[in-house]
C-alpha positions as CSV (number, residue, x, y, z in Angstrom):
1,X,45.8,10.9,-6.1
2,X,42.3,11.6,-7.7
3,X,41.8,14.8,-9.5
4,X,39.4,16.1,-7.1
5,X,42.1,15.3,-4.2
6,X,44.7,17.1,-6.3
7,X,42.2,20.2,-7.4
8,X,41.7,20.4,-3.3
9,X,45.2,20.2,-2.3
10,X,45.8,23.1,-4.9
11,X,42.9,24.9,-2.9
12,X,44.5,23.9,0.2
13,X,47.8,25.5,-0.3
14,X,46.1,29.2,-1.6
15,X,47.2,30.5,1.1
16,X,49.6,30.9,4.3
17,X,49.2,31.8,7.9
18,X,45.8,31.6,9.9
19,X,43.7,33.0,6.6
20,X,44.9,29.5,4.9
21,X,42.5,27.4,3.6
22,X,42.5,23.6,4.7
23,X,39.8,21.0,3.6
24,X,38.3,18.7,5.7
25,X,36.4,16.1,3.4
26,X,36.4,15.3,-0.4
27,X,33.9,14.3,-2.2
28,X,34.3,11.8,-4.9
29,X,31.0,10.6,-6.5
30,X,30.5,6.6,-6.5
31,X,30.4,5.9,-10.8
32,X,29.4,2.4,-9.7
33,X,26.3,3.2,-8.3
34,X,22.9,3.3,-9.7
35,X,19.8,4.3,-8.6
36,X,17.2,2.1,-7.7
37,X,13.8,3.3,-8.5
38,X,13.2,1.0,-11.6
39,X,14.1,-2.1,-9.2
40,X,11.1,-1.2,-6.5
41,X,8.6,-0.9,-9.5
42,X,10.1,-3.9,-10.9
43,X,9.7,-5.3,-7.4
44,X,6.4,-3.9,-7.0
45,X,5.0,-5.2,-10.6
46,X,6.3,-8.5,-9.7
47,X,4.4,-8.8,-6.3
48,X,2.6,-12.2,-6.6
49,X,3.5,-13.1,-10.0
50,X,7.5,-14.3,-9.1
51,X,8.4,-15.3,-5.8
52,X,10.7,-12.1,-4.3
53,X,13.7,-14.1,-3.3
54,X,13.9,-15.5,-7.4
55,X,14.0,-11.8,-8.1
56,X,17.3,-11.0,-6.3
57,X,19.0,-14.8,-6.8
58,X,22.8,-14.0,-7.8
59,X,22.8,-10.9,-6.3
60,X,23.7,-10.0,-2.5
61,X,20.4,-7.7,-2.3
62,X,16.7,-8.1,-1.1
63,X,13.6,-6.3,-1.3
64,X,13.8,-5.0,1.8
65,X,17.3,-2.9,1.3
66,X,15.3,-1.5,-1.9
67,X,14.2,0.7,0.5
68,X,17.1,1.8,3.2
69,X,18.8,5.0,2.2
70,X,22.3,3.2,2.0
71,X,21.9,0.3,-0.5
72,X,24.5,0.9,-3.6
73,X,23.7,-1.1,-6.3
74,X,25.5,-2.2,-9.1
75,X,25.2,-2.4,-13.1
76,X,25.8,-5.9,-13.4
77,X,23.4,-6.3,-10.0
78,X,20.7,-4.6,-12.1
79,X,21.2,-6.8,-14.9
80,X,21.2,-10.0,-12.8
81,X,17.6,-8.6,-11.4
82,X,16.1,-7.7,-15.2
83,X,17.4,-10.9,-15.9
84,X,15.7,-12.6,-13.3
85,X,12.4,-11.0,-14.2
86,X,12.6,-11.6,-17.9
87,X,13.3,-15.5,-17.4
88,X,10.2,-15.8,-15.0
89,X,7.7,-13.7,-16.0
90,X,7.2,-14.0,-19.6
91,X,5.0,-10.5,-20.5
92,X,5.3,-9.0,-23.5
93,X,6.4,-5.3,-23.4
94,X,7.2,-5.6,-19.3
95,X,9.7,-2.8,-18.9
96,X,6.5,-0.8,-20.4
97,X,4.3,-2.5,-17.5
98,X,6.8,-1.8,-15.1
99,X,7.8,2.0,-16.1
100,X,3.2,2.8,-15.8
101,X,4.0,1.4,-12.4
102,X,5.9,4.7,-11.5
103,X,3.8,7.6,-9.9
104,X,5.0,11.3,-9.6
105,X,5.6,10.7,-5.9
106,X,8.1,8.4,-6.5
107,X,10.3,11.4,-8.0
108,X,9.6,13.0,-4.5
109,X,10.2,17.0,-4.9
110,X,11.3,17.0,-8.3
111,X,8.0,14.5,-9.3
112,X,5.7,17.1,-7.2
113,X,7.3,20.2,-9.2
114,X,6.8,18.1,-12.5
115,X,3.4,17.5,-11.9
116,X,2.0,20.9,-10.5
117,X,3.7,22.7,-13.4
118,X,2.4,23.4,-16.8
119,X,5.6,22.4,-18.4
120,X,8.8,20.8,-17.7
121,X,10.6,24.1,-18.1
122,X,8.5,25.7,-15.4
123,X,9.3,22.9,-12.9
């Protein structure tokens, strides 16, 4: 049993009668899962210098699922991309290339707050 099954099942059993508590779904964050903005600016630096489908070799993934709300990607998947990159496109400094890629809109709300605020602590 995970400890957030365990910390609901204490929950569960507060009380007794009709006025008991019962949960319904538990949510366990997936640790395996990274996020995947740096792979569509990779992708999108890379546009026409590599072909797309060397990008992704070794990986199950493709440009296309960069962009559907349910892609998980892994650490090692990530790797296997940068790796990828780095052994076809030999630029100097191209995780510096790729990071002036990004614009505040691909932060979505929390880029917009950023960049309408004076400072970070005001966003």
């Amino acid at each position: 049993m995970s400890y957030v099954d365990a910390n609901l099942l204490k929950l569960g059993q507060l009380g007794t009668g009709e006025s008991a508590m019962q949960y319904t779904a538990v949510y366990e964050p997936d640790l395996q899962a990274c996020g995947i903005l740096d792979l569509q600016l990779m992708t999108r630096y890379l546009e026409g210098k590599m072909p797309c489908e060397s990008l992704f070799e070794g990986t199950p993934l493709t440009a296309d699922q960069l962009y559907q709300p349910d892609t998980k990607v892994t650490m090692a998947q990530k790797m296997a991309i940068f790796s990828n990159a780095l052994s076809h496109v030999h630029e100097p400094g191209l995780g510096l290339k790729v990071g002036q890629q990004a614009r505040f809109s691909d932060f979505g709300v929390l880029g917009y707050a950023v960049f309408s605020s004076n400072t970070m602590l005001d966003a």
